[in-house]
FILUMPA-945047 format. One record per atom (N, C-alpha, C): y, x, z; residue number from 1; atom name. Coordinates in pm, 1 decimal. Atoms other than C-alpha are relative to their C-alpha. Example, Ala and Ser with C-alpha at 12.3 -4.5 7.8 and 13.67 -1.06 7.14 Angstrom:
2
       py       px       pz seq atom
   -119.0     89.0      0.0   1    N
   -450.0   1230.0    780.0   1   CA
    120.0     90.0      0.0   1    C
   -119.0    -82.0     -6.0   2    N
   -106.0   1367.0    714.0   2   CA
    109.0    -77.0     73.0   2    C
This chain:
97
       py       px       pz seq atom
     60.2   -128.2    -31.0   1    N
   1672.6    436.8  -1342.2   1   CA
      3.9     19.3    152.3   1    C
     -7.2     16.9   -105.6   2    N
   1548.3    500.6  -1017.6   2   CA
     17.2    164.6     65.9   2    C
     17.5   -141.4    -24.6   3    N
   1604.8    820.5   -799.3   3   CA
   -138.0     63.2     71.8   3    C
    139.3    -78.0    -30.2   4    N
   1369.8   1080.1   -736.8   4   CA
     35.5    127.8     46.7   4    C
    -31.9    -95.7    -93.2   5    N
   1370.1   1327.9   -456.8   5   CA
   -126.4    124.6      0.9   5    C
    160.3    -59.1     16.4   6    N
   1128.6   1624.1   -496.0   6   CA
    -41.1      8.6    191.1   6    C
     26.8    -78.8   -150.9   7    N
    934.0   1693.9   -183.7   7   CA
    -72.2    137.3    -16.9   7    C
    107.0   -154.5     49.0   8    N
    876.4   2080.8   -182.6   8   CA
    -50.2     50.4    136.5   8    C
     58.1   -100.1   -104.9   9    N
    668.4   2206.8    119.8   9   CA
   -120.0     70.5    -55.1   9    C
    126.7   -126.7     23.5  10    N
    355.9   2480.7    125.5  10   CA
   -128.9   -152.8    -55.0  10    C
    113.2    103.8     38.9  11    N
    138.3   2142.3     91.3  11   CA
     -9.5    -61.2   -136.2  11    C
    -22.1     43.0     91.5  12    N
    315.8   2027.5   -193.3  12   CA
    -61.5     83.8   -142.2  12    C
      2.0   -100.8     82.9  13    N
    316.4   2369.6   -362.4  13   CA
   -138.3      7.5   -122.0  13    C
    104.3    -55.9     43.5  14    N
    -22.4   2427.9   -356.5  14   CA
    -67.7   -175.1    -77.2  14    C
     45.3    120.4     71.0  15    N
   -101.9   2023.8   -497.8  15   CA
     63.8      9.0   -157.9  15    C
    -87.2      7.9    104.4  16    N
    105.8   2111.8   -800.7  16   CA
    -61.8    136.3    -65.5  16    C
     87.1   -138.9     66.9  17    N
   -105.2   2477.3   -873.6  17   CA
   -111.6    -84.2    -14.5  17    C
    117.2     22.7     -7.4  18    N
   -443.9   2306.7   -790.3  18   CA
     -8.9   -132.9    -71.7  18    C
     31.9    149.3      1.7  19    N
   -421.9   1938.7   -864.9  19   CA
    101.7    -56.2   -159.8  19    C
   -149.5    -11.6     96.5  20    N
   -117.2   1949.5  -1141.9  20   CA
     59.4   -185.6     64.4  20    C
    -31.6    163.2    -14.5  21    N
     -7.0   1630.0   -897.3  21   CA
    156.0     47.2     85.7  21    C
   -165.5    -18.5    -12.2  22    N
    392.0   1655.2   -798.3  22   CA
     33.9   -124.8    109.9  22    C
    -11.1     36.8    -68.9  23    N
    498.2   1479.0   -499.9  23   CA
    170.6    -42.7     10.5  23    C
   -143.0     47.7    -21.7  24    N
    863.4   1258.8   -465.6  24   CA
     20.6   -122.8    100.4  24    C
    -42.9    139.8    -93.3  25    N
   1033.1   1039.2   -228.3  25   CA
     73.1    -79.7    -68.5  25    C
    -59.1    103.6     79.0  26    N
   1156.6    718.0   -388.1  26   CA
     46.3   -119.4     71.9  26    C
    -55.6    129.5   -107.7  27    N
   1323.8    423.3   -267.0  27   CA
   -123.0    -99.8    -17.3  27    C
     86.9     51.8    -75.7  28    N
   1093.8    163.9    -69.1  28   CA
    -13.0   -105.4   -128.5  28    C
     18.7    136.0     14.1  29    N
   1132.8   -106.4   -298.2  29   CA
    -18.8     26.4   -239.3  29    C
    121.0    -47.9    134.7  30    N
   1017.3    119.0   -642.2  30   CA
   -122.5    -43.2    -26.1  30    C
    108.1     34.7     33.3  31    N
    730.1     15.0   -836.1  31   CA
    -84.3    156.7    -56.6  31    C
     63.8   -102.6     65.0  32    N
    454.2    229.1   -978.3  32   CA
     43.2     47.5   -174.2  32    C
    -25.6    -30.2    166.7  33    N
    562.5    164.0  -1355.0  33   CA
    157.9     29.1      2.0  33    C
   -128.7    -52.6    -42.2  34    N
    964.5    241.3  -1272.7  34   CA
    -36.2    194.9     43.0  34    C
     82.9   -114.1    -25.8  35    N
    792.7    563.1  -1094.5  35   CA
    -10.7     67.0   -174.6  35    C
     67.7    -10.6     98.2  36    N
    636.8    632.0  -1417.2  36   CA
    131.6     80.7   -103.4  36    C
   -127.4     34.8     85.8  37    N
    945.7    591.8  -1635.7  37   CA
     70.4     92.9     31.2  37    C
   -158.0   -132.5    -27.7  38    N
   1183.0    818.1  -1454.3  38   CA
    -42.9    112.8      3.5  38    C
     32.4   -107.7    -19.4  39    N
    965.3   1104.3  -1425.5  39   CA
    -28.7     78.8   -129.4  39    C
    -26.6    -70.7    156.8  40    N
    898.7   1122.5  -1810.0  40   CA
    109.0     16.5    -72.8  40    C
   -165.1     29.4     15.1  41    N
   1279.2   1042.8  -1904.3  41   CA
      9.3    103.4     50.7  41    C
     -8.1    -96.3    -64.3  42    N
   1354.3   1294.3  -1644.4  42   CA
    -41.3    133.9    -68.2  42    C
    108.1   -168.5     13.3  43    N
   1091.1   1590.6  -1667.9  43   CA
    -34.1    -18.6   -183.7  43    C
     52.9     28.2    109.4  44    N
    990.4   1468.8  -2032.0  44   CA
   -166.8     72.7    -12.1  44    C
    186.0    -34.9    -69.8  45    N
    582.0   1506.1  -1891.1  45   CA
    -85.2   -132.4    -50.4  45    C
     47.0    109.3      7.0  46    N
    346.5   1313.5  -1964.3  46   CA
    -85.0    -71.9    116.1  46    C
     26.4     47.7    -89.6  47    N
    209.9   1100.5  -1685.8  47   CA
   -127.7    -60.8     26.6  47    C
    125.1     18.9      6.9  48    N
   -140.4   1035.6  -1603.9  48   CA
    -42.8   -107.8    100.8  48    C
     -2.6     67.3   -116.3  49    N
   -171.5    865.5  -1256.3  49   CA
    106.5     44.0     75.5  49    C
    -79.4    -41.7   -150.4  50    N
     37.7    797.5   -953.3  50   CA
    -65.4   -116.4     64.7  50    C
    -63.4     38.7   -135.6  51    N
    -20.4    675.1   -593.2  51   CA
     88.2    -25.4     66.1  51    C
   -129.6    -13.2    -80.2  52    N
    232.3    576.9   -392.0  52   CA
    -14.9    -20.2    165.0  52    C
     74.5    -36.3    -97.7  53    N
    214.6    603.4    -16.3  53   CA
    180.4    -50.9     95.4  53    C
   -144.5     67.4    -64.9  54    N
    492.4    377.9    195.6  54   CA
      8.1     22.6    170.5  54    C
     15.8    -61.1   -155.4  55    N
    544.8    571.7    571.7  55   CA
    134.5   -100.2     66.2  55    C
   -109.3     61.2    -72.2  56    N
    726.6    330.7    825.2  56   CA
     46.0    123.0    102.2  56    C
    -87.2    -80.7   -152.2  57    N
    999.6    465.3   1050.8  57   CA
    -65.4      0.4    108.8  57    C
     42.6    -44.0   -145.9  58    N
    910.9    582.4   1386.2  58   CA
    100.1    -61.6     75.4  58    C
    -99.5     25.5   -126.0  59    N
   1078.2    461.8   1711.4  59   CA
     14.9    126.6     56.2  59    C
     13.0   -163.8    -73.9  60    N
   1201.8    789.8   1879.9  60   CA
    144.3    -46.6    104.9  60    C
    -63.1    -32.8   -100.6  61    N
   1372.8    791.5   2229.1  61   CA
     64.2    143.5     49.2  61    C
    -71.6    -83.8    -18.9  62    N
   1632.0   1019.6   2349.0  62   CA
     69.0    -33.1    156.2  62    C
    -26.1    -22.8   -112.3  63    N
   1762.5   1101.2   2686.4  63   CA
    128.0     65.0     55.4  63    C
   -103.9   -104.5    -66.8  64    N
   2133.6   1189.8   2798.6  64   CA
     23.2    -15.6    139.4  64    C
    -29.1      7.0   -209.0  65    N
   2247.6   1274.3   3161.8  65   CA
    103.2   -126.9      5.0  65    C
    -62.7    127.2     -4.2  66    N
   2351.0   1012.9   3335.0  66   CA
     58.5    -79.5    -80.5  66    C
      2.9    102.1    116.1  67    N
   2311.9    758.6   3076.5  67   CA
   -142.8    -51.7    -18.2  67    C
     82.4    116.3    -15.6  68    N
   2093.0    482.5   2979.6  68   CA
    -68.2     55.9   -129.2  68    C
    137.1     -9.2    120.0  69    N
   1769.7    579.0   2713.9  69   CA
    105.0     -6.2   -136.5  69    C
    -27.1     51.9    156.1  70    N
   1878.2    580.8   2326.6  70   CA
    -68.3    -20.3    -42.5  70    C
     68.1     22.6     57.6  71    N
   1685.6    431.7   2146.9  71   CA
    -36.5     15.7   -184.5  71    C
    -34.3    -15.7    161.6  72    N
   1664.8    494.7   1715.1  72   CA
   -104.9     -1.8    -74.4  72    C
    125.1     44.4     88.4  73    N
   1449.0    437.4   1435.8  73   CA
     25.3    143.1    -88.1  73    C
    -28.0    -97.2    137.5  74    N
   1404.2    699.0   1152.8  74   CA
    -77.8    -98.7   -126.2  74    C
    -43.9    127.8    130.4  75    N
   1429.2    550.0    790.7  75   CA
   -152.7     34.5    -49.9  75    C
    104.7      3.6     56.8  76    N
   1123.7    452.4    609.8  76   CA
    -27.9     87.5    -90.4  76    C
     30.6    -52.0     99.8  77    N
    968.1    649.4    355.3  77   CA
    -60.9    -51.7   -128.4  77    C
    105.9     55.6     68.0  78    N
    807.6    604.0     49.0  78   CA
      6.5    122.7    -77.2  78    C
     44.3   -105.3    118.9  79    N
    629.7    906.7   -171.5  79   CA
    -78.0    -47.9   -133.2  79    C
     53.8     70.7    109.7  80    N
    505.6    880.0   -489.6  80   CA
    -63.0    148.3    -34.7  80    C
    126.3   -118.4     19.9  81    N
    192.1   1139.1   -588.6  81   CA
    -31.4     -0.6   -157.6  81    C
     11.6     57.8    106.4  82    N
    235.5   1161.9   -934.8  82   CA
    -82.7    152.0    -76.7  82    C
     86.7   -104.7     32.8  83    N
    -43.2   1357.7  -1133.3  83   CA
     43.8     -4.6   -173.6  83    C
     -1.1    -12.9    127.1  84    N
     50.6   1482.0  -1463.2  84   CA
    -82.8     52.0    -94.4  84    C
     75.6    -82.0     71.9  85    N
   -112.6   1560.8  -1810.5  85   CA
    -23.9    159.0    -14.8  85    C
     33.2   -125.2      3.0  86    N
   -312.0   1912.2  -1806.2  86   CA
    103.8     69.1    -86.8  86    C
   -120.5    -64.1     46.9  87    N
    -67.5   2169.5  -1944.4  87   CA
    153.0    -44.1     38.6  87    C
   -146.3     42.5    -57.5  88    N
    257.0   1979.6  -1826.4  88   CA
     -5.2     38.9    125.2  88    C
    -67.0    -68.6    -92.1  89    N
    443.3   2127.4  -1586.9  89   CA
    177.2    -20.0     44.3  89    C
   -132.4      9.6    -99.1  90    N
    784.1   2076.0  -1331.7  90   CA
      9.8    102.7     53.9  90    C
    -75.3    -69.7    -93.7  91    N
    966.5   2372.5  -1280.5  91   CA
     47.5     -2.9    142.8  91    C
   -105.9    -53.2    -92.9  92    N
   1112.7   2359.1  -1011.3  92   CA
    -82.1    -22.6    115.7  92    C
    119.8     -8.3    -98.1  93    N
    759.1   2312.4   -807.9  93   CA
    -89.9    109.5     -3.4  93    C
     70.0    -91.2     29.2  94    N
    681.1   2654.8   -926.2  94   CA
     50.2    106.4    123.1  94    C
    -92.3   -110.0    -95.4  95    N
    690.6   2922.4   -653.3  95   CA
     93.8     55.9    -21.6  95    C
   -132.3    -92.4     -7.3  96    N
    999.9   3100.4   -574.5  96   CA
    102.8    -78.1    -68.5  96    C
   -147.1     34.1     68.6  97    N
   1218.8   2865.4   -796.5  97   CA
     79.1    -76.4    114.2  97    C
């Protein structure tokens, strides 16, 4: 079983009223049918399509006084856009919860 992170912003919100599609971060090295699996197990939904969408880390520089550049990565991503059957529904992507 793999984990599953919700992502809740205003973008998400409104993909989950309009689209009934639910948005999670999953580890990089998840498949689509694993995906699949944990979200009905989980949510007990039924599952229609998913996307998945793999964001590399950024390089990001930092600057202390007198001192030499830092340099750091931020950690990869990976989301998974998962659109469920009409009438199914995930609490906890419902406003205000």
């Amino acid at each position: 079983m793999i984990s599953l992170a919700p992502r809740l912003s205003e973008k998400t919100y409104k993909l989950a009223q309009t689209d009934n599609t639910y948005v999670f971060d999953v580890p990089a090295s998840a498949n689509k049918q694993q995906v699949k699996a944990a979200v009905e197990s989980r949510f007990k939904v039924a599952v229609v399509k998913i996307n998945t969408q793999l964001k590399s880390g950024k390089t990001k520089r930092s600057v202390r006084k007198r001192s030499q550049p830092v340099i750091g990565t931020e950690k990869a991503v990976k989301r998974a856009y998962v659109r469920l059957k009409s009438g199914d529904k995930i609490p906890m992507f419902e406003e205000g919860a």
